[in-house]
N, C-alpha and C positions, 0 to 999 in steps of 0.2 A: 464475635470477631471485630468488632467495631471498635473494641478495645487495643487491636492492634496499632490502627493507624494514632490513638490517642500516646499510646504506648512510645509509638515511633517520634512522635510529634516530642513528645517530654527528652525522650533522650538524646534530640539533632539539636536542640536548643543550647545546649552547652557551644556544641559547634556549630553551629552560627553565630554566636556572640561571639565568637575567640578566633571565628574564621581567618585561616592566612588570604583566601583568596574568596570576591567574589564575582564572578561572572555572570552572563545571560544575556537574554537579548528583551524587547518591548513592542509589539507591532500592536499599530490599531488600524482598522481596515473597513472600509464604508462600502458599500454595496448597494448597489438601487438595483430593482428590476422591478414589471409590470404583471399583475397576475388576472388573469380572465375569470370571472365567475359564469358569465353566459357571453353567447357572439358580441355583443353588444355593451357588457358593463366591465369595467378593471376596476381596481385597486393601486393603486405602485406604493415601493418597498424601500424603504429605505434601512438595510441592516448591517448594523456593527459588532464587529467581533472585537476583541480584545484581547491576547496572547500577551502571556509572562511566560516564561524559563528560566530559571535560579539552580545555580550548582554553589555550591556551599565545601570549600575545600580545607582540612587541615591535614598536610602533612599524607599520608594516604588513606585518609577517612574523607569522605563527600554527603552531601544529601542533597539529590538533585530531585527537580519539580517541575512540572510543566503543566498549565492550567489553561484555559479558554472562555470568557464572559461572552455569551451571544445575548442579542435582543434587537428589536427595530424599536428606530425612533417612528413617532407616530403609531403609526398601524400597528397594533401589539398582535402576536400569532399566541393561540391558547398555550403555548407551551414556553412563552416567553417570562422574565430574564430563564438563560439557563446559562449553567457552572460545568466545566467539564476538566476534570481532572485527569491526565493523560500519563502524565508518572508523580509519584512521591515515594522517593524510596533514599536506605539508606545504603550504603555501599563503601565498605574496607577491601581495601587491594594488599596484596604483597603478605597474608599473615604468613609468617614464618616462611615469606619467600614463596609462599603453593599455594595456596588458596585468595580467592577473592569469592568474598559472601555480598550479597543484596538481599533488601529485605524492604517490604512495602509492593505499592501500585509500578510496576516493569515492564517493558516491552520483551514480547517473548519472539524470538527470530527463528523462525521453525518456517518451509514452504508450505507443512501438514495443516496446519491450524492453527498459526500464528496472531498477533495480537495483543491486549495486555490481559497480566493477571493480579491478583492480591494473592504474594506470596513470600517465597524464599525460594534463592536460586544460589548455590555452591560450585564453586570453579576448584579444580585443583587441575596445575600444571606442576610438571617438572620434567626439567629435560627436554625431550623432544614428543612426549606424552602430556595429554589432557582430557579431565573425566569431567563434565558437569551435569548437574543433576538439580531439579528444579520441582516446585508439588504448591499451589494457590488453588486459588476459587477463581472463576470465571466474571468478569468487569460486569455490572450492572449496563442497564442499555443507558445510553449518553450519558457515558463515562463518569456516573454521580460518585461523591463521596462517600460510596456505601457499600459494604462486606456481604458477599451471600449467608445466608444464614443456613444452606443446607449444603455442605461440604459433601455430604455422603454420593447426593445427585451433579453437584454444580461443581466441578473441578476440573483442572488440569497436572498431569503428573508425567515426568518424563526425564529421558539426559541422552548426552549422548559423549562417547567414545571417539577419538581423535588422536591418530600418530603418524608421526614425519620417520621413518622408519629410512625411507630411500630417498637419494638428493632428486632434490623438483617432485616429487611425490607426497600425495596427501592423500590419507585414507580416514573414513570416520563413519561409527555407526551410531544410529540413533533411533531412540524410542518414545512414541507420543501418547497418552490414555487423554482423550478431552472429554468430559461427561456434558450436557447440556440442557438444564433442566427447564423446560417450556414454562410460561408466566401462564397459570391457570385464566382460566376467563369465561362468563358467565354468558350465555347462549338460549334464546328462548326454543322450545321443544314442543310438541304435542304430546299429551297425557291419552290414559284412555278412552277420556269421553271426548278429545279431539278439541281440550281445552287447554290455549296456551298455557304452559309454564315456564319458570326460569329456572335453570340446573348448571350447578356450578362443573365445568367441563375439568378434567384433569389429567394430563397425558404421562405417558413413559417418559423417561429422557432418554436422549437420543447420544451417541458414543459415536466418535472415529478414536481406533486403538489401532495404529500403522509400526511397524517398522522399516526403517530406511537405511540405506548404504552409498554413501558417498567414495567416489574416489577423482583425484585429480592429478594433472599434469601441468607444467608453468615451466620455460624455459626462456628466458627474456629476450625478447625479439626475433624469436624461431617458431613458439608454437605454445596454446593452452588450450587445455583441453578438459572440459568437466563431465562428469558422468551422475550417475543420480537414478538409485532402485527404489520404490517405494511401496510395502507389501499391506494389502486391509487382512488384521486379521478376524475382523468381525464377519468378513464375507470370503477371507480364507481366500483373493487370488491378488495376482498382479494389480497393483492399483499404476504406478507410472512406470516407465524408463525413459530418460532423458540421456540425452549426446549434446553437446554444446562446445564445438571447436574452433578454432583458429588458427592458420600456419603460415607466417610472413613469407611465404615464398620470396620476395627481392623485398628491396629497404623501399619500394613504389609498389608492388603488389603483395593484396591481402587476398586470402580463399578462407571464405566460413563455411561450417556445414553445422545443419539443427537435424537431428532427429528426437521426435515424443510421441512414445506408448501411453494412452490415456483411456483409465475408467473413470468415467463421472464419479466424483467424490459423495457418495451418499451416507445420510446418517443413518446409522445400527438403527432399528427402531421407529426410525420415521416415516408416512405414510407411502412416500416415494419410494422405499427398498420392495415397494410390491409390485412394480410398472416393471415391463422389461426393458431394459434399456443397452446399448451397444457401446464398444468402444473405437477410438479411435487413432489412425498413425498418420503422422505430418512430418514431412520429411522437406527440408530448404536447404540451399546451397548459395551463395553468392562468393563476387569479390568485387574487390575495392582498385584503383589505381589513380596512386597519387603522383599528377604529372610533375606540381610543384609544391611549395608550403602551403601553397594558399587555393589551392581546386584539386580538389578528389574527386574522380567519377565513380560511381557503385552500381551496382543492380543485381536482384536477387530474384532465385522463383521457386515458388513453396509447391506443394502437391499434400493435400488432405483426403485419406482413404476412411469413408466411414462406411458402416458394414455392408450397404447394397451399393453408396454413392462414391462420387469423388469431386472433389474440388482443388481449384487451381487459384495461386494470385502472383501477382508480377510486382516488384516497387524498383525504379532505377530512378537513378538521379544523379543530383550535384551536388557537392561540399563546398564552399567557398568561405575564407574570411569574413565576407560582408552575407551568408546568409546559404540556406539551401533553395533548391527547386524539383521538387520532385514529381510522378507520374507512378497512381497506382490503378490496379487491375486487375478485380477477382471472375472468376465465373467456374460456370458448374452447379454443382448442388446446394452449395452455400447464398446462391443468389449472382445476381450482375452489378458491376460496379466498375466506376470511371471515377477518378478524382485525379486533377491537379493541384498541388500547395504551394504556396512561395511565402516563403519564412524571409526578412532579415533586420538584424540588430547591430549598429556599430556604437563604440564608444567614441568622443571626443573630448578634448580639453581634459585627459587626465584620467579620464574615466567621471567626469563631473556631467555629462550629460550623454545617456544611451535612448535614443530615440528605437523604437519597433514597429514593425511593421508584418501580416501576415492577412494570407487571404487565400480560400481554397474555394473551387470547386466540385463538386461531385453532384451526379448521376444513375440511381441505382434503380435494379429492382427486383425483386422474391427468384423469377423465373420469366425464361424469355418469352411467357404470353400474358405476363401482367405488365399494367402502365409504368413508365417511367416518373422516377420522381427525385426532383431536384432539389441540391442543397447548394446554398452561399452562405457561408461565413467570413469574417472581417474581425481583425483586430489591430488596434492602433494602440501605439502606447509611448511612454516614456517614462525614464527613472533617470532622477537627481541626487545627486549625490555630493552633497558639497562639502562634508567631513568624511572620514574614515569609516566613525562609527554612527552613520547617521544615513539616511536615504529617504526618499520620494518618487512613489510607484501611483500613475496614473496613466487606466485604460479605459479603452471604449472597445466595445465588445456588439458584433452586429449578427445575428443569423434568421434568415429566412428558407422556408420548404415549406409546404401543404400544411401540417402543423401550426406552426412559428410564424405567424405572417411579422415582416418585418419588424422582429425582437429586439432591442436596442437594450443595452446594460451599460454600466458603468463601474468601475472600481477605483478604489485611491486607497493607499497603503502608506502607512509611516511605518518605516523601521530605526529601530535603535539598539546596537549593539553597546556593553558594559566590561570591563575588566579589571579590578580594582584588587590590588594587594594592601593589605596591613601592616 
């Protein structure tokens, strides 16, 4: 299968030489932090990333890409330079009006087991109907340049069903198989005379095979509302249900409501489907009110039911032009917790300099007869911006707790946006 991406590679090359259009973008991005080996000795990091994306357009044929160079200067980590390939695929829109085909490394948008894959992914629309259907191998770990070679274990296969049937109404059903084949690994053992040996370990692969059912509502400026079934059929019950709504009561007040049915997502096969484990329901309500353009007040309060316990959290706040300020607050079975944050970012001169600024605190702990234990974080920043297609991103980044005694980082970012016709 390695011959695929060669494959692909041979035939985008026409178009990319004849391309009508090329676009993407270019970031490099510097990073320092400090790493502790014992109380007493560090190291510090200095690491760069490097980001390309390339779309490659003729007429409604593309071949988009997106790739990632890491490494640190200085200090190298055993697993340094690495390549990470994140899409290369090709993709025809509009055939005969219905279909759009992709083919290569893709991003697969699924809630079930989403991700990328090396594959082929087929659209057909028409009308107010659309069928897509999709079948790759599963991404190598850090997204290397390289095909599974056991399709039989390592896969993903699935589509889903989609129709606008009634005005403001969306309905769609969908189906996922993801196979998971474990990277075998060798493990020292006792034999019979109670003398080490090494024995190459080799597991099952492990499967989530769901089906799901969507339906929605959207009525602009009245009310949206998403629903969401999600069934394992490996373990044969309810895996989710989700409610997700919205109703603008006045053109200044909003009302949301969350409710989610949840079974821990375990894999067919894996050593975890032998533990008993519970499910759980969380149900939140808030609303919003905007007194004018520029301040919204909000506050919201969740309730979490899990099978002996229950837990609670509270988040109200501010919206503002120049920034938020909010105040949260869990308790219960999930733990104790206090945090304040204060977020704000404005632009000047154009949008040519946005200064940042953000700092939180919190105070938490497991259960109200363990120690408290405190967090401060800090972020300072600013982004430059003195072209369109151009910017400069520099933060400082501060957090201290029990942990992390006073961790200090750094970042700086070039961005460069591209868009070139022929």
């Amino acid at each position: 299968m390695k011959k695929l991406f060669f494959t692909l590679l041979i035939l985008s090359l026409p178009l990319m030489i004849s391309a009508q259009n090329l676009n993407g973008s270019i970031s490099s991005t510097f990073y320092t932090f400090e790493r502790f080996d014992t109380a007493k000795t560090s190291d510090s990091f200095l690491r760069t990333y490097e980001t390309l994306a390339l779309n490659f357009n003729y007429q409604t044929i593309s071949v988009r890409t997106r790739m990632n160079y890491e490494s640190n200067i200085g200090n190298a980590l055993a697993s340094d330079p690495r390549l990470r390939f994140y899409d290369l695929y090709f993709e025809a829109r509009n055939i005969v009006d219905m279909f759009t085909l992709k083919l290569g490394r893709q991003p697969l948008f699924t809630p079930v087991a989403g991700g990328l894959f090396d594959g082929v992914n087929l659209k057909f629309k028409y009308d107010n109907v659309s069928l897509t259907g999709y079948y790759g191998g599963n991404v190598p770990a850090y997204q290397k340049l390289e095909v599974t070679n056991d399709f039989k274990n390592d896969y993903v296969i699935g589509g889903k069903f989609e129709i606008f049937f009634l005005e403001h109404f969306n309905f769609a059903l969908g189906y996922i198989n993801k196979n998971f084949k474990p990277v075998d690994y060798n493990a020292l053992r006792l034999d019979a005379n109670l003398d080490p040996v090494t024995i190459l370990i080799q597991q099952n692969s492990n499967q989530y095979k769901f089906l799901s059912a969507d339906a929605s509502y959207f009525l602009p400026g009245v009310a949206n509302i998403d629903t969401r079934y999600e069934y394992d059929m490996n373990f044969q019950t309810t895996s989710k249900f989700e409610l997700d709504g919205r109703v603008q009561a006045t053109n200044k007040l909003g009302v949301d409501i969350y409710y989610n049915f949840r079974e821990p997502k375990i894999r067919y096969n894996s050593i975890f489907s032998v533990f008993n484990f519970g499910n759980s329901q969380e149900i939140e309500g808030g609303v919003d009110y905007k007194f004018c353009s520029d301040l919204t007040v909000f506050g919201k309060f969740g309730n979490v039911k899990y099978e002996d316990d229950n837990s609670q959290r509270l988040n109200v706040g501010v919206y503002t032009k120049y920034g938020s300020v909010s105040f949260r607050k869990t308790f219960g079975y999930s733990g104790e917790l206090n945090g304040v944050s204060l977020y704000t970012a404005h632009s000047f001169a154009d949008g040519f300099v946005t200064p940042s600024f953000g700092i939180s605190f919190i105070n938490y702990k497991l259960d109200k007869n363990s120690d408290v234990n405190n967090i401060t974080s800090v972020l300072a920043g600013v982004n430059l911006r003195p072209w369109r297609n151009l910017s400069f991103d520099l933060q400082g980044q501060y957090f201290n707790n029990k942990i992390y005694k006073n961790d200090y980082r750094i970042l700086f970012k070039v961005n460069h946006w591209f868009n070139t016709n022929f």
